[in-house]
Wavefront OBJ file of the C-alpha trace (Angstrom):
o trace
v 81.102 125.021 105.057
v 78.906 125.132 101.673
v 81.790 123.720 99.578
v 81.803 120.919 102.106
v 77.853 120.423 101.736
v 78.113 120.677 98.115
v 80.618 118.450 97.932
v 79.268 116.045 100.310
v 76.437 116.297 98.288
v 77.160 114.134 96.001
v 77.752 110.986 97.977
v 74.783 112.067 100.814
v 70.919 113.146 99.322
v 71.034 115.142 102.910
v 73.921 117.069 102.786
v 72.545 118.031 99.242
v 69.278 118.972 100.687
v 70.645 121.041 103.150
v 73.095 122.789 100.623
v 69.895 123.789 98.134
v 68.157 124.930 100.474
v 70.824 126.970 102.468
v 71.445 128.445 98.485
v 68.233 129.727 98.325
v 67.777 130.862 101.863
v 67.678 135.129 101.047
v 65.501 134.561 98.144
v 62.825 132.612 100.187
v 62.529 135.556 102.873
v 62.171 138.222 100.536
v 59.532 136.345 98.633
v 57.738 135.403 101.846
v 57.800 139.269 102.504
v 56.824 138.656 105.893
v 56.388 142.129 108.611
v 58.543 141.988 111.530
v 58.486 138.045 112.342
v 59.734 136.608 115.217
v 62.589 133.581 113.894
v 62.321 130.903 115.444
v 65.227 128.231 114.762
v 64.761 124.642 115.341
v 67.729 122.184 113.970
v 65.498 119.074 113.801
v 61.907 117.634 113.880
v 62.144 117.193 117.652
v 63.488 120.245 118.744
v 60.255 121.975 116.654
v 57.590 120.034 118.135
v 59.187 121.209 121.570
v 58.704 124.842 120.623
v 55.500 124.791 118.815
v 53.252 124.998 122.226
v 55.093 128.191 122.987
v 54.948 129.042 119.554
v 51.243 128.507 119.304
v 50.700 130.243 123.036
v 52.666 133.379 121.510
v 50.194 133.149 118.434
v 47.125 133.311 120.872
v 47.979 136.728 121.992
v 49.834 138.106 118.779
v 47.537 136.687 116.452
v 48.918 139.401 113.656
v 52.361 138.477 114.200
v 53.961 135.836 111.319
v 56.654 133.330 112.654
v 59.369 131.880 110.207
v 60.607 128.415 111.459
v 64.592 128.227 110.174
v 65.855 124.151 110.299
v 69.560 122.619 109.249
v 68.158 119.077 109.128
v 66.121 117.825 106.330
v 64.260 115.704 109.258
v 62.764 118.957 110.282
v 62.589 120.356 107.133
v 60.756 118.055 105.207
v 58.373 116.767 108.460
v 57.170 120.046 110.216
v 53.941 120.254 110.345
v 53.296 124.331 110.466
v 50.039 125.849 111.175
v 49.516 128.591 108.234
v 51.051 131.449 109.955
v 54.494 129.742 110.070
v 56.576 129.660 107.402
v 60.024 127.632 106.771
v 63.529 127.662 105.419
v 67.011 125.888 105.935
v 69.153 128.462 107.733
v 72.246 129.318 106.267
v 75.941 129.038 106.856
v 76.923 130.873 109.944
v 79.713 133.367 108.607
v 79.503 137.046 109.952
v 78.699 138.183 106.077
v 76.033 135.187 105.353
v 74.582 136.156 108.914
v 73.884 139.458 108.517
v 72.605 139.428 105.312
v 70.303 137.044 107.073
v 69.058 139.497 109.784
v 68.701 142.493 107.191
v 66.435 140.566 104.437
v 64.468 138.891 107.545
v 64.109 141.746 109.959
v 62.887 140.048 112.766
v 61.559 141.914 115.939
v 62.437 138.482 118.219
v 64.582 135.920 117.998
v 64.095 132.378 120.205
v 66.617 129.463 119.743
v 65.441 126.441 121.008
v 67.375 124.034 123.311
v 71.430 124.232 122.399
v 71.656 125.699 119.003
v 74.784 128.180 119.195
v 74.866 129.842 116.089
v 77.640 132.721 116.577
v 77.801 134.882 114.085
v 73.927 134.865 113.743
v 73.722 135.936 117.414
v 75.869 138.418 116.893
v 74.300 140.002 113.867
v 71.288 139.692 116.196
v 72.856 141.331 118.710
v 74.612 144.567 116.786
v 71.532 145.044 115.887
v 69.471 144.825 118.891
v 67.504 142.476 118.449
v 65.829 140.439 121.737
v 67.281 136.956 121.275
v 65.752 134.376 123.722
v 66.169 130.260 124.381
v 63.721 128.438 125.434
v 64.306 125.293 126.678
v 67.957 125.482 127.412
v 69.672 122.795 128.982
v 73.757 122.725 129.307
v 75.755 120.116 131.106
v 79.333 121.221 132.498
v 81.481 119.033 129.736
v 79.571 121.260 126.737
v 82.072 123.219 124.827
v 80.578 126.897 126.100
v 82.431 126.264 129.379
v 85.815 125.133 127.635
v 88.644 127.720 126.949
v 88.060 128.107 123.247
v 83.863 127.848 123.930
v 84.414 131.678 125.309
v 82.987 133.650 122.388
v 80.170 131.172 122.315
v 79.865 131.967 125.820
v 79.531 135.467 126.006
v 77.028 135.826 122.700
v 74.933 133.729 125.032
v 75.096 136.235 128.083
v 74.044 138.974 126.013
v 70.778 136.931 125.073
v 67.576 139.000 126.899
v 66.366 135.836 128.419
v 67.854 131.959 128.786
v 64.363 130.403 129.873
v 66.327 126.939 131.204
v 64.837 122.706 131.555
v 67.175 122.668 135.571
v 68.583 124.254 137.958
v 72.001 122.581 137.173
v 71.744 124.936 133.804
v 71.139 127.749 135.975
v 73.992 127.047 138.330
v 76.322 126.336 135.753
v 75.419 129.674 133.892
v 75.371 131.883 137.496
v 79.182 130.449 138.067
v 80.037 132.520 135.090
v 78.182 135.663 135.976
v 75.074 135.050 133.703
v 72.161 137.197 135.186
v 69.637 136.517 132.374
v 68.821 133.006 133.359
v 65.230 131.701 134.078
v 64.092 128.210 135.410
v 60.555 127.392 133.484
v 60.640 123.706 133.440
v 60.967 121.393 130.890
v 58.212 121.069 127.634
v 58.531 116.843 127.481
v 56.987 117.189 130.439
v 54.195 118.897 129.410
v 54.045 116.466 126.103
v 54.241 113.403 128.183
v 51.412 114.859 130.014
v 49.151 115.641 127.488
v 49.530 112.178 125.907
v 48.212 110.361 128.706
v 45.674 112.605 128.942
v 44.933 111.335 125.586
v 41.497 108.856 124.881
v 42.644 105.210 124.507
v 42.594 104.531 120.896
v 39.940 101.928 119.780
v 42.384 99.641 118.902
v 43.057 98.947 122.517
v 39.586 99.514 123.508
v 37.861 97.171 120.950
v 40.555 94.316 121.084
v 38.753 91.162 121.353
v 35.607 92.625 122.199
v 37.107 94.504 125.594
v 39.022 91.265 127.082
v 42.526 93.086 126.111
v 41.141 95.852 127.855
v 39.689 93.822 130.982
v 43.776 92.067 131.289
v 45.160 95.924 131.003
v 42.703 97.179 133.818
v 43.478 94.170 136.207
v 46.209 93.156 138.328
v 49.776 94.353 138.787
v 51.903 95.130 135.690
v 55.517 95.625 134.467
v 56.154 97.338 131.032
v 59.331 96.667 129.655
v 59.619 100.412 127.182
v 61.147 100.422 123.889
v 63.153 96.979 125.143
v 66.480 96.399 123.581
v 67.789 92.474 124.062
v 69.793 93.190 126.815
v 66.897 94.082 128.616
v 64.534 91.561 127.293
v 66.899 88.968 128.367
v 67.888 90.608 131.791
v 63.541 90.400 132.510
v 63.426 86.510 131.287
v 66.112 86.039 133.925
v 64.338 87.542 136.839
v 61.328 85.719 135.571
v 62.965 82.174 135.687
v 64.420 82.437 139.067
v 62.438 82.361 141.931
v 65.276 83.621 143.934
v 65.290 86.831 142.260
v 61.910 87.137 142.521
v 60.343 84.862 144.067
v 57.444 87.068 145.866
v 55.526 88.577 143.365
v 56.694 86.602 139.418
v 53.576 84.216 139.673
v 51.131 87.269 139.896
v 52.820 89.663 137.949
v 51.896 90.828 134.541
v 54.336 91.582 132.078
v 53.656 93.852 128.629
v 56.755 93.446 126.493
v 57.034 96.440 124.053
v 60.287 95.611 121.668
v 62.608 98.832 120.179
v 62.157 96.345 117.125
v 59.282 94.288 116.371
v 60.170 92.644 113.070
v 58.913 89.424 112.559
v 62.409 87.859 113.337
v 62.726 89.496 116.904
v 59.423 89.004 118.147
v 59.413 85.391 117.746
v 62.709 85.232 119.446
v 61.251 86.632 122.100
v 58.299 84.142 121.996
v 60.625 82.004 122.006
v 62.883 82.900 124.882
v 59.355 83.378 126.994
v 57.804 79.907 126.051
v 57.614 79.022 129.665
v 55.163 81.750 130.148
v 51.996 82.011 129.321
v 52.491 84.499 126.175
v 49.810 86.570 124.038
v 50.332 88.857 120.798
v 48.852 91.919 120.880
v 48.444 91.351 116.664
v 46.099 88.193 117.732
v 42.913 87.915 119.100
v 43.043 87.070 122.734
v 41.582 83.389 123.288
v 43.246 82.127 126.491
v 44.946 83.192 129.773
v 48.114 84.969 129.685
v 50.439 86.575 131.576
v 52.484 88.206 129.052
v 51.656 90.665 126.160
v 54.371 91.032 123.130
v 53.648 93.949 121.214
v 54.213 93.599 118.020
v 53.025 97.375 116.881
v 54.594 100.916 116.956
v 52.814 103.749 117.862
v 51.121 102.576 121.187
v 53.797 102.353 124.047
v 52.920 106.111 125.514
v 49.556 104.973 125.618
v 50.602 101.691 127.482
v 52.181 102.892 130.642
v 48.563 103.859 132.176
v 47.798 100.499 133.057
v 51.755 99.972 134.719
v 52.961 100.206 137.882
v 56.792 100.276 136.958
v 58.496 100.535 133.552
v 61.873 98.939 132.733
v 63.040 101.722 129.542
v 64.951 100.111 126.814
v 68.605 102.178 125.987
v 69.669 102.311 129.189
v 73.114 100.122 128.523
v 74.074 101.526 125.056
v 74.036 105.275 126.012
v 70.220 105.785 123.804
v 67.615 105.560 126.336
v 64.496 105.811 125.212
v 61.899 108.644 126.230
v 61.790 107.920 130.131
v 59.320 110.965 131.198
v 56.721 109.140 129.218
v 56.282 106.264 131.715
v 56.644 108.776 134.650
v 53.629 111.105 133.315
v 51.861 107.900 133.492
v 52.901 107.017 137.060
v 54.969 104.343 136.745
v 58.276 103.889 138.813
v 61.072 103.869 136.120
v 63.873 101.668 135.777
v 66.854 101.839 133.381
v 70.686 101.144 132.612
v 73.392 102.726 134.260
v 74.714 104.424 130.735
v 72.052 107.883 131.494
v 74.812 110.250 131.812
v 73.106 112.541 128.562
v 69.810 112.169 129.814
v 69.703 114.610 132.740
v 65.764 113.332 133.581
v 67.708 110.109 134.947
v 69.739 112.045 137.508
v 66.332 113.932 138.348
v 64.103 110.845 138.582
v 66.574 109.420 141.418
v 66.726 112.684 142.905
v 63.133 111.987 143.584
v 62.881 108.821 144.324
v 60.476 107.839 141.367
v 63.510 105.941 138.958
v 66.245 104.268 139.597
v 69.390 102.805 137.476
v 69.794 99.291 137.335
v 72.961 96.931 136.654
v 71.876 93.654 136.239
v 69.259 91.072 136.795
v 69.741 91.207 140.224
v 69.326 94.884 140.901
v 66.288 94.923 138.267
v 64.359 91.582 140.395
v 65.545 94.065 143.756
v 63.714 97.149 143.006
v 60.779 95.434 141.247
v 60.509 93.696 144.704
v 60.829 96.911 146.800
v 58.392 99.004 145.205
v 55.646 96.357 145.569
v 56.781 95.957 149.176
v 55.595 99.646 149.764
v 59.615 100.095 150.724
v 59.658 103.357 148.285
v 56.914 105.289 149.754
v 55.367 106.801 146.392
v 52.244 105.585 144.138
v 50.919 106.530 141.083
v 49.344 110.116 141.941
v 52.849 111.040 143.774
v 55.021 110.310 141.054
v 52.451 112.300 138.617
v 52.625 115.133 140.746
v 56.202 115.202 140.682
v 56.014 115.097 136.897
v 53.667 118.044 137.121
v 56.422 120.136 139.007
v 58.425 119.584 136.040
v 56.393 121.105 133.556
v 57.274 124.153 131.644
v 55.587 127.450 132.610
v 54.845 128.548 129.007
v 52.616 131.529 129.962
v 55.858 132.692 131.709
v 57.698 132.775 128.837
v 55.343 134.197 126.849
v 54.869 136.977 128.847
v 58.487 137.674 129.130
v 58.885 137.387 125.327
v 55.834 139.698 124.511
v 57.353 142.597 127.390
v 60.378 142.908 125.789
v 61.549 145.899 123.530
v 61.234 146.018 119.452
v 63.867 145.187 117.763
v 65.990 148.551 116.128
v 66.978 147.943 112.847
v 69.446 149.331 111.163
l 1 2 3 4 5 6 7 8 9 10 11 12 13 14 15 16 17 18 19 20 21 22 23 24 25 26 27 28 29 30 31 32 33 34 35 36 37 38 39 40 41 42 43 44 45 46 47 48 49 50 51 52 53 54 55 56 57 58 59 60 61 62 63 64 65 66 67 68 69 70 71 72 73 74 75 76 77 78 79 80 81 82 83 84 85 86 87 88 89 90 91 92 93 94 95 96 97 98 99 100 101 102 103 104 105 106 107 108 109 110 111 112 113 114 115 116 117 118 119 120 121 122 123 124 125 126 127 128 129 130 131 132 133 134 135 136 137 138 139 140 141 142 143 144 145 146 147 148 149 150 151 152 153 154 155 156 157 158 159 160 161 162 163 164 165 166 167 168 169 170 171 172 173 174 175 176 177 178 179 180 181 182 183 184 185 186 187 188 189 190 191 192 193 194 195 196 197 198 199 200 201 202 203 204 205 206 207 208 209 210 211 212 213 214 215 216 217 218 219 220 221 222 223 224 225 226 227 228 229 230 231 232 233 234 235 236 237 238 239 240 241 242 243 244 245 246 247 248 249 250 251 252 253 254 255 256 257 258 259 260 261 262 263 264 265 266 267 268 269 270 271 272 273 274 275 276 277 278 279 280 281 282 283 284 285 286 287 288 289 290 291 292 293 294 295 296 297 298 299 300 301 302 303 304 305 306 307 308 309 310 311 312 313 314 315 316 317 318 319 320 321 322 323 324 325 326 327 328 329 330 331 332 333 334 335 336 337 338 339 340 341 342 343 344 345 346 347 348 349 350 351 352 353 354 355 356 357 358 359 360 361 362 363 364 365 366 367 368 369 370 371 372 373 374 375 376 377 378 379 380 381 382 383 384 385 386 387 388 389 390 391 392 393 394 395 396 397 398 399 400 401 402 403 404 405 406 407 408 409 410 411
């Protein structure tokens, strides 16, 4: 694998990254000369920011104890943000001799792997040497690899793992069929995230647009949010909009915030364009006259958003990329999306209970906008945020499983 990384080096500035820093992986642990950590490996930015409240949680009660993040993308590499008793490296190629010279230079007394990462050999050198590995936040569907005929060894270094704290109860199941005993439902952390976010104060730049009257549109009247909007979607909204057959019940009182995947200057006046029958307002621009549609045109506000919503259209939905969909749900909206969810096991879970549905087309989308305002789905805001809330992850539960478990024995 290094030879491919070095060689792949040359012609991508990430393999390289990842092949320096894999190089020097030993030689960073022994200078950190860290006491017994507990490893935590992360491959990527996200998968880190969905361990660090159970890495912070762990910290709160083990305040002595030093944690040592290991990444394989640059993305996590380089972005982490670590609080000052976590460290970093790239971890290195997984061969049985690489591995365990790994485990002997880092000594860890726990091990926690976060979501999929299968790293055999490592969990074996963890294992021979009896060490507690743990994953938090595991979450398998029944096409991965584990549960093909050559995904056996994979497979069973997961069994002998002291705990598999898992997002569902399909995980579970799927484990269970195979005689796994060391499985634990404790939710899923984007819950908790999702959560916390609209928990969040409203930044000013929402409160203080033009002098509150943003703020008096957002707090007034019924609202759809179309989420991280791909054109498919845009255009599949306009359509609904346009015909009063599709909607003809509720589109003249209906507010619409439009919150474009892309808002280059190119795509957001095509979509001022495509909405020019409507009464349209930039969020970029003062407000100065009546509207009934916002286009934003600015990243880093669309969780905050989907307070003032009653449903959410998500963007992604007919590509196979949908975009974060627990977000809107945390902030009670009814969710809507594309049929093409099959990776995004929240989907299957929001139907489950009643608070999203797929869509196929204009039609579909113009039926269940209708239905939920009818009262035909029988859930509000406060039920659907209690069902996120069931979701969550249990994160003192984990802890306290991790913290009860045996010291490592080295050899």
């Amino acid at each position: 694998m290094r030879p491919i990384l070095f060689f792949g080096g040359r012609f991508s500035a990430k393999l390289y990254k990842i092949h320096l820093g894999q190089k020097d992986g030993i030689q960073r642990i022994q200078s950190l000369n860290l006491h017994n950590p507990i490893w935590i490996h992360a491959a990527s930015l996200g998968e880190y920011e969905m361990a660090l409240p159970l890495i912070e949680q762990l910290h709160v009660q083990n305040p002595e104890i030093p944690f040592l993040i290991s990444f394989f993308s640059p993305s996590g590499f380089d972005n982490a943000k670590l609080p000052d008793y976590c460290y970093k490296i790239y971890l290195g190629i997984d061969t049985p001799k690489q591995a365990g010279k790994f485990i002997d230079a880092l000594k860890p007394q726990k091990v926690i792997f976060i979501k999929y990462e299968i790293w055999l050999n490592h969990l074996k050198a963890c294992h021979n040497r009896k060490i507690p590995v743990f994953y938090w936040n595991l979450i398998l569907r029944k096409d991965h690899f584990v549960f093909s005929r050559w995904g056996k060894p994979w497979l069973s270094v997961l069994q002998k793992c002291q705990t598999l704290f898992c997002q569902n109860s399909i995980t579970i199941q799927l484990l269970e069929s195979k005689d796994f005993n060391n499985c634990l439902q404790t939710g899923d952390i984007r819950f908790n995230r999702a959560n916390e976010i609209q928990n969040l104060e409203l930044p000013n730049i929402i409160l203080d647009h033009s002098n509150g009257e943003l703020l008096n549109w957002l707090l007034s009247g019924s609202k759809l949010i179309l989420g991280s909007s791909w054109p498919t979607e845009e255009l599949m909204l306009l359509e609904v909009l346009k015909s009063r057959d599709l909607l003809h019940k509720v589109h003249q009182q209906l507010k619409i915030i439009i919150v474009p995947h892309d808002i280059s200057f190119n795509h957001i006046q095509t979509i001022q364009k495509q909405f020019s029958d409507f009464q349209t307002q930039l969020f970029s621009e003062p407000v100065k006259n009546e509207f009934q549609i916002l286009i934003v045109d600015q990243i880093g506000i669309l969780s905050r958003l989907y307070r003032f919503a009653n449903i959410a259209f998500i963007g992604g939905g007919f590509s196979g990329q949908l975009h974060n969909i627990i977000e809107p749900a945390a902030a009670g909206c009814f969710t809507l999306y594309g049929p093409n969810a099959k990776k995004f096991p929240e989907a299957e879970l929001f139907e489950e209970l009643n608070i999203g549905n797929k869509i196929n087309d204009s039609q579909e989308l113009a039926q269940k906008i209708e239905l939920y305002f009818q009262g035909d789905y029988s859930v509000n805001k406060d039920y659907i945020k209690h069902q996120v809330h069931l979701q969550m992850s249990n994160i003192q539960r984990c802890v306290d499983v991790i913290l009860s478990s045996k010291d490592s024995i080295q050899v």
